[in-house]
Structure formats: C-alpha cells, structure tokens
C-alpha positions in Angstrom: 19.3 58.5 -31.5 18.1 54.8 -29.7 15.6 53.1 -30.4 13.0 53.6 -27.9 9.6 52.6 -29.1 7.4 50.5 -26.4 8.6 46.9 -27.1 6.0 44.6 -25.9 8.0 41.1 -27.0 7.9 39.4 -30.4 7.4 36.1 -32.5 9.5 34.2 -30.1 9.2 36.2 -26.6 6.7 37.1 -24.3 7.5 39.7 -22.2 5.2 40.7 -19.6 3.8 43.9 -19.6 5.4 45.2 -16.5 9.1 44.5 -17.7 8.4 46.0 -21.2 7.5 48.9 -19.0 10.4 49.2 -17.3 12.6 48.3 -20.2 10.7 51.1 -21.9 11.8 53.1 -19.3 14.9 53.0 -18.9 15.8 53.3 -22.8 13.9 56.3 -22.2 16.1 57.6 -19.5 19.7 56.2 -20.6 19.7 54.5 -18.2 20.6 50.1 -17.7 17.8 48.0 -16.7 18.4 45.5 -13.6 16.7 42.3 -13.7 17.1 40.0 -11.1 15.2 36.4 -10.9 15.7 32.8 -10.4 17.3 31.4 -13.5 15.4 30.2 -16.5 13.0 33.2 -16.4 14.0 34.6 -19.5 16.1 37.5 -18.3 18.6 36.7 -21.0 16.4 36.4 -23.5 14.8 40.3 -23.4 17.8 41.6 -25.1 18.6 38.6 -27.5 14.8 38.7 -28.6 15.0 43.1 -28.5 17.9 43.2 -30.6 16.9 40.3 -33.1 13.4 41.4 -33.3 14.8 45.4 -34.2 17.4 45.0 -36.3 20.0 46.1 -33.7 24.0 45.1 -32.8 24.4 43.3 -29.8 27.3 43.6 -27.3 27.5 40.6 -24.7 29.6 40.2 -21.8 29.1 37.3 -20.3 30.6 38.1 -16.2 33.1 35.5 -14.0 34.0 35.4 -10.6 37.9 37.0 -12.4 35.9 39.5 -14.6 37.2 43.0 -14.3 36.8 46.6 -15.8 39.4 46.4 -18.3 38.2 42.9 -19.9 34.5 45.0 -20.2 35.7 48.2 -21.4 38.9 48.1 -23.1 42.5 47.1 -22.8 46.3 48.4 -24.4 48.0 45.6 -26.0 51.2 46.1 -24.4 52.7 43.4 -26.7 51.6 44.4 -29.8 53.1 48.2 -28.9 56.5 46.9 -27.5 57.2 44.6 -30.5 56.0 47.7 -33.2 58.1 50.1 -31.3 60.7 47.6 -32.1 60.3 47.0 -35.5 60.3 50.9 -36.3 63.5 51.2 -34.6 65.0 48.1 -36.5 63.2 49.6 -40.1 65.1 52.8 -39.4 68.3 50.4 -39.4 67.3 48.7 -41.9 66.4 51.8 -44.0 69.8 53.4 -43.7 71.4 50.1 -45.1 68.8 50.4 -48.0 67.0 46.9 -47.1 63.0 47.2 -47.2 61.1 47.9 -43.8 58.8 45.5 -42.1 55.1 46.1 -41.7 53.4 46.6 -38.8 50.0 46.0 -39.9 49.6 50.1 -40.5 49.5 50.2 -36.8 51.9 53.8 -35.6 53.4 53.0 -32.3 52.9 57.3 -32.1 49.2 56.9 -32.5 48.6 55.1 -28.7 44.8 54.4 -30.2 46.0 51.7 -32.5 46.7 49.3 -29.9 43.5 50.1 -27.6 41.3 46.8 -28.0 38.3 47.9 -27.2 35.5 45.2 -25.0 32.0 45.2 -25.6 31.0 47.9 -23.5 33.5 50.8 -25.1 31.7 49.0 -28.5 27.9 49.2 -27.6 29.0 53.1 -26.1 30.2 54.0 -29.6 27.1 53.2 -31.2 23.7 54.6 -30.5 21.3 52.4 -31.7 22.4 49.2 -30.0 22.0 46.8 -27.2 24.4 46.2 -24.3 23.9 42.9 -22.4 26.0 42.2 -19.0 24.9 38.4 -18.0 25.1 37.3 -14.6 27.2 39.7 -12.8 26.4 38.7 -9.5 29.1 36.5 -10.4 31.6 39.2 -10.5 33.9 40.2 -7.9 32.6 42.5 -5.9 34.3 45.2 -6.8 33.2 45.4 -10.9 30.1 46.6 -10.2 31.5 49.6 -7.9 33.8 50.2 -11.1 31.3 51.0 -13.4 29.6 53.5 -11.5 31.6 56.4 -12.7 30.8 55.5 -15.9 27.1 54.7 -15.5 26.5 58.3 -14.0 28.9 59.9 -16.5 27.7 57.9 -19.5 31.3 58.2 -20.8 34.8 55.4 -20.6 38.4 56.4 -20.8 40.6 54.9 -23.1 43.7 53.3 -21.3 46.8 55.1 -22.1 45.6 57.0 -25.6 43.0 59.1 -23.4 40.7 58.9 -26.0 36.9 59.6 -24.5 33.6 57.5 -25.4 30.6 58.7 -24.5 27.2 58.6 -25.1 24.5 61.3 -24.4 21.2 60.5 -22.6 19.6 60.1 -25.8 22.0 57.7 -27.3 23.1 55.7 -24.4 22.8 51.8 -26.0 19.9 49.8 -24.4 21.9 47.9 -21.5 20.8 45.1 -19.8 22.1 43.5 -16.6 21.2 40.1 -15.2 21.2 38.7 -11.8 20.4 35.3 -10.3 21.2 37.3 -6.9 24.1 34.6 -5.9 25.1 37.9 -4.0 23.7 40.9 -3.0 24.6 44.1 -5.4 25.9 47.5 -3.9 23.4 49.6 -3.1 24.8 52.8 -5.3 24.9 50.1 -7.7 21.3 49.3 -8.3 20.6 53.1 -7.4 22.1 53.7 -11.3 19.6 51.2 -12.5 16.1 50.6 -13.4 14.9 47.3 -11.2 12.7 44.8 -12.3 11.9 41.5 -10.6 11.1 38.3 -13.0 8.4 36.2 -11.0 8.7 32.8 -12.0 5.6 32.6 -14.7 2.0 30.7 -14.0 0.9 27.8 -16.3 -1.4 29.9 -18.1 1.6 32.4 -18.9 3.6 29.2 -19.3 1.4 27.9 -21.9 1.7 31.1 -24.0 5.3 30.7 -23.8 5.5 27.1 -24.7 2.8 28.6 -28.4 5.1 31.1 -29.0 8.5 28.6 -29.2 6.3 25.3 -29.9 3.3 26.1 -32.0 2.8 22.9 -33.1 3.0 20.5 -30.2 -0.3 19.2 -29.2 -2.3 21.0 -26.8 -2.6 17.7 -24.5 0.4 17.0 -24.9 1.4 20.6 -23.6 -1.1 20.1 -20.8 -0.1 17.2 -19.8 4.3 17.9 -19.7 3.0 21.5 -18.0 1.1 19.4 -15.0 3.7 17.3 -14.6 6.3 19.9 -15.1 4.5 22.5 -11.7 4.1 19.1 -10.0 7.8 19.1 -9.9 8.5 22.7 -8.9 6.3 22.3 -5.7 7.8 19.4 -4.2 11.4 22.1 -3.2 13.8 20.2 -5.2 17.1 21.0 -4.8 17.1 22.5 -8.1 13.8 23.6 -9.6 13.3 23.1 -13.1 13.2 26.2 -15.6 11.6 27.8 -18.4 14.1 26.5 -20.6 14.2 23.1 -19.3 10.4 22.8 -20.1 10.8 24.1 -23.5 13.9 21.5 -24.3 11.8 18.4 -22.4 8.5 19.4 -25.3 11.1 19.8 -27.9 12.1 16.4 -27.3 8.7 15.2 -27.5 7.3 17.3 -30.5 8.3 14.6 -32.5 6.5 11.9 -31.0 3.0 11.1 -31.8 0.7 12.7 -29.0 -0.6 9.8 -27.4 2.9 7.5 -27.3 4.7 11.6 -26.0 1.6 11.4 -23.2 2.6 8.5 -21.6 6.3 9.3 -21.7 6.1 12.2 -20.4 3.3 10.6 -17.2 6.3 8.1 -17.5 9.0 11.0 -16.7 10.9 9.5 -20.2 13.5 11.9 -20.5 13.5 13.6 -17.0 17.4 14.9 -17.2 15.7 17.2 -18.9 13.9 18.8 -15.9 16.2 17.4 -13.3 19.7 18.3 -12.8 21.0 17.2 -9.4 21.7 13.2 -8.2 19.6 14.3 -4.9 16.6 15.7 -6.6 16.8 12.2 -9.4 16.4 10.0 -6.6 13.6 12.0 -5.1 11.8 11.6 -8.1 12.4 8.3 -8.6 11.3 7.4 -5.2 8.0 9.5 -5.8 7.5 7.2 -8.9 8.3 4.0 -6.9 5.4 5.4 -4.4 3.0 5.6 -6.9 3.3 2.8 -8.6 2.5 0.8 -5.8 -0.4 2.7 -5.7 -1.3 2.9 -9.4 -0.8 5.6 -12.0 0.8 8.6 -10.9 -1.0 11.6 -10.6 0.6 14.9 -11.1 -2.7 17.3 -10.7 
C-alpha cells in the first residue's frame, strides 16, 4: 500500500499547511496533485523533499515543448528486436554448421516484453510505495496532457506491442506530482483528474522560516537585511522577479562572509546576478542605485 501519512514538510522544507492538505489528499484518493505557481515557489521541491524525507523511489520526468506519451510511459526498441531477430536466424545457420551461437543479452525476440523500455511513469506505476514527479508540463504540447487522461481515470498503461498491463489500484497508485508555471492554460478534463493547489508566492515572515530551515546559521541581520532588500526588489515589477531559490543562493553566497562586511554587500547589491536575471531588469537596478546615491544610502524598507 502508499504511503499516506499527513506529511507536514521536513528538515529542509516547509510546506504550508494547506498544500500538505491537499497533497494528503490526494495520496489518499490516488489521485495526482496539480500545483501551479510562479516559479521558485518550491513546487519542485514537495516531492524531492517527500520522497527523501520517507525513504521512497522517485520517478522524474522532466516535460519539453517535443515531450510525448511514449517518452513518459514506455517505448519498443524496434532496433534492438530487428537486429535479435537477426541474430537467431543467423545462430540457427550457424548451429547447423556446428559454429557457436551469438548472444543476445538473454533477450527472446518471442518474448515482445524484452524489448519494452519502460519511462518513468510505467516505473513509479509498478511500484506502490513511490513518488511520481511530472515537472513543468505546461511546457508540453498540448496534446500530452489529453493523452494521459485514459490512464489517469483508469490508473492502468498499456505496454506497446507486448500488451502487457500496469496498473495500480486506488490504494497503490504512486504519489504523483505535476508542476505548472501556467505558460499555458491546461485542459479542462485535465485538471478535472487532479487535485489543485495554488502556491502563493511566500511573505517575509514565511520567507524567513524558509531561509532557518536551508541556512541556520547565517546571521539574523544579515537575513533581515538580504530579505528587505530582496521584497524591495519584487515590488518594483521587474521583468523577472526574483525567486525563492535565488534568495537562498544570494545568502549562501554571503554565509561565509563576516556579518557586518555581508551587510554592506548585500545594501551594496554585491552579487546581484544572483536575484537579477534579465539585461532590462540589471539596468533598472542599477539606475535605482545611481538615484540613490545621489541622494545618500539606499533605503530598501
């Protein structure tokens, strides 16, 4: 059977009370959870964090704009059958003359299973107690997610050309997750298979738990000090705002610093590629730091 005890985050994750509900949830039911957000929230990191944190196997698939069924669930290796095929006819030959056979890797062309290669989603189906992750696939074409609706209602993939059937009952359906930056808007009998959840960009007093739990040792004015300027930066609408991670890699940077010389870097915007990712938003910045300086020290309350 899955695992589905109430996960409320761990060592390295805090997940918010209403998405361990509904990741709760939809273990519960068998069901994928949806989680769509603006990127950086940490939609990634819920199964990552789940399946480290339980013990489990994880199954990624990361989704591209040329992603289809057959890459997700499983494929024939056409090849690999054509050139066995051959090599049983040749050993037959080769047999009759009294020469030794060639292997073929104790693969039997008669047994069409041995050359299904199965993708991460026929792997996470073929055992229980694991965790299925599908990143980003508002990416996709638009047609993957309408392919996977037969199998999200039937809990069950078909094996190209063996036939073979993997399913998974209610109970033992893997924990799936599916991410979405919403570049494009999901079918509607899509999302209907799914549990939806909604990752609101966290305040700084979440934030700040968040920055403990991956930087416990960086001093609190320090933190206080990256975090101002840091929200300063996502209310000016940048082209780009910065993320969750790109606030955790920026104090990284500076853990090592002593915390009065990391203070004045960071009032300084040392090291701002790490928060800014776009020429336009750069020289908006730097504009804003040419302002104040004329004016005096910046101010980023």
């Amino acid at each position: 059977m899955a695992e589905t005890t109430h996960w409320t985050g761990s060592e390295k994750y805090l997940c918010d009370p209403e998405l361990a509900q509904a990741f709760h949830m939809a273990r519960t039911l068998g069901m994928p959870l949806l989680i769509e957000g603006e990127p950086g929230t940490g939609k990634t990191e819920l199964p990552i964090h789940y399946a480290k944190d339980r013990g489990l196997d994880i199954e990624v698939y990361p989704v591209g704009s040329k992603s289809n069924v057959e890459q997700f669930v499983a494929r024939f290796d056409h090849v690999k059958y054509l050139r066995d095929s051959q090599i049983e006819i040749l050993n037959a030959q080769r047999e009759e003359k009294g020469l030794q056979s060639r292997p073929t890797n104790n693969r039997n062309p008669e047994n069409l299973s041995d050359y299904v290669v199965k993708g991460p989603a026929a792997i996470a189906y073929s055992k229980p107690n694991s965790v299925l992750l599908i990143d980003e696939i508002d990416k996709a074409p638009r047609e993957f997610p309408n392919d996977l609706l037969y199998a999200l209602s039937h809990r069950k993939f078909i094996m190209p050309e063996s036939g073979e059937i993997i399913e998974a009952s209610e109970k033992d359906m893997p924990a799936i997750v599916i991410t979405s930056n919403r570049e494009q808007e999901l079918p509607t009998a899509f999302k209907g298979r799914c549990i939806y959840h909604y990752i609101h960009f966290p305040e700084k007093d979440v934030m700040e738990k968040i920055v403990a739990k991956h930087h416990p040792g960086v001093d609190e004015k320090v933190v206080k000090v990256a975090l101002d300027v840091f929200y300063h930066l996502r209310r000016l609408g940048l082209e780009r705002a910065p993320t969750t991670r790109e606030i955790l890699n920026w104090l990284k940077y500076m853990s090592d610093i002593a915390p009065k010389e990391a203070i004045e870097k960071i009032e300084g915007l040392e090291g701002i590629g790490a928060l800014i990712k776009t020429q336009m938003d750069m020289e908006r910045v730097n504009r804003m730091i040419g302002a104040d300086n004329n004016l005096g020290s910046p101010s980023w309350n």
